[in-house]
C-alpha positions as CSV (number, residue, x, y, z in Angstrom):
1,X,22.9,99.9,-29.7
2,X,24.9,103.0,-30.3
3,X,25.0,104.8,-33.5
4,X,27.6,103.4,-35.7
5,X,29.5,105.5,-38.5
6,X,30.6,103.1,-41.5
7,X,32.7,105.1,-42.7
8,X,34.7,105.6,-39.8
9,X,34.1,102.1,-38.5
10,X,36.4,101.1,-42.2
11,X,38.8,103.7,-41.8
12,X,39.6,102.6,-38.1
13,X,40.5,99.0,-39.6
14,X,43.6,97.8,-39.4
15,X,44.0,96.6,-43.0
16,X,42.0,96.3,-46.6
17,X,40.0,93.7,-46.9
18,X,39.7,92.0,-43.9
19,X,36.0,92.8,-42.4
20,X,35.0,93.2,-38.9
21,X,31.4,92.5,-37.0
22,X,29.8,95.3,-36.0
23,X,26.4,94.2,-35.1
24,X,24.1,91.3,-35.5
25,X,20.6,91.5,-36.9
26,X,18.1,88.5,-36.4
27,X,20.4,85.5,-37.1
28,X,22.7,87.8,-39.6
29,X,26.2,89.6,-39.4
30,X,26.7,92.6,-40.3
31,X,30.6,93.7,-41.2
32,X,32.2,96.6,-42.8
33,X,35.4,96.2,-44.7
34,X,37.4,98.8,-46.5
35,X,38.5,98.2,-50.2
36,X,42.0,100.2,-51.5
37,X,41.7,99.8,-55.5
38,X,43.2,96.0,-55.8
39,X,41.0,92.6,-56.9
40,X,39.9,90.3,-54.2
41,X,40.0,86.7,-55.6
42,X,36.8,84.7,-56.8
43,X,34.6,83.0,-53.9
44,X,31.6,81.2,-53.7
45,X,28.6,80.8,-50.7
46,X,26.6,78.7,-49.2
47,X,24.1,81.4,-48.3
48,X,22.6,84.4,-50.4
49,X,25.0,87.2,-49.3
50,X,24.3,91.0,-49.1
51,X,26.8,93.4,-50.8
52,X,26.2,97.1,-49.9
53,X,28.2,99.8,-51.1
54,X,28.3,103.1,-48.4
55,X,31.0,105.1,-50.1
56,X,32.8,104.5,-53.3
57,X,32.3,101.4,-55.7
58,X,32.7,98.0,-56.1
59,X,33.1,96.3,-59.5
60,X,32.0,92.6,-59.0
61,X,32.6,90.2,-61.5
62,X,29.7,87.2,-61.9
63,X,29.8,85.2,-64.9
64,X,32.2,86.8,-66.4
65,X,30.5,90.0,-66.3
66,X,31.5,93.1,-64.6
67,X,28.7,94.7,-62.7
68,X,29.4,98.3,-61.1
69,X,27.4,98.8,-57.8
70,X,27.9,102.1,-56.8
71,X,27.7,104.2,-53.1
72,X,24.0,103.6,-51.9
73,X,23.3,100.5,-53.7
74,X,23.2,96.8,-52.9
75,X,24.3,93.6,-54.6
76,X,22.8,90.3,-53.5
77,X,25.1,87.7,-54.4
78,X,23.1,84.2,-54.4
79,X,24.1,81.0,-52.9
80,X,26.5,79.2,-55.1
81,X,27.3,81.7,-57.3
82,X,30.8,82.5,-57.9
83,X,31.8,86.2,-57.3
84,X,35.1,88.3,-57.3
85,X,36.0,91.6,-56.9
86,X,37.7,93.8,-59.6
87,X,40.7,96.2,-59.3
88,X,39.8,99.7,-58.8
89,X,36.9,98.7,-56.4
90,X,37.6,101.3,-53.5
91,X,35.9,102.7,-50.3
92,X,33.5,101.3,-47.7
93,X,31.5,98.1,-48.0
94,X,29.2,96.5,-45.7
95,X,28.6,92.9,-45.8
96,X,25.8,91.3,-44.4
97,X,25.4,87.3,-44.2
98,X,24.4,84.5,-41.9
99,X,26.0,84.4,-38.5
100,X,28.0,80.5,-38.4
101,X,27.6,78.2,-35.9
């Protein structure tokens, strides 16, 4: 496997928001979107799902609470639990969840 730069694997997508596979580990995905400053809506899992922040910050909002999970660290969203993403959120975030059949 080569080495992979996040932050240039973001910057070379197409559009905000919209993540792309860039390797698979044991039965997982891994994907690396890039976040410009607006919301992204409210969504829920079936699976426990791995939010890591490479550069910049994400402001998640669970419960009504807005949790601020800066560059380097790692928000693990549960199964079921309802999650959105704040405006002013911006930079590179990789996602890492269950590959689906």
């Amino acid at each position: 496997m080569p080495l992979i730069n996040l932050n240039d694997a973001a910057e070379a997508l197409p559009t905000f928001w919209t993540s792309r596979i860039i390797g698979q580990s044991g039965n997982c995905n891994i994907k690396i979107l890039k976040m410009d400053g607006e919301c992204y809506p409210d969504e829920t899992h079936s699976y426990n799902e791995a939010l890591v922040v490479i550069s910049g910050e994400m402001l998640l909002v669970v419960d009504g609470e807005t949790i601020r999970v800066s560059q380097g660290e790692m928000y693990l969203a549960p199964a079921g639990l309802p999650h959105a993403v704040a405006q002013g959120s911006h930079g590179t975030l990789m996602i890492i969840d269950p590959v689906q059949a």
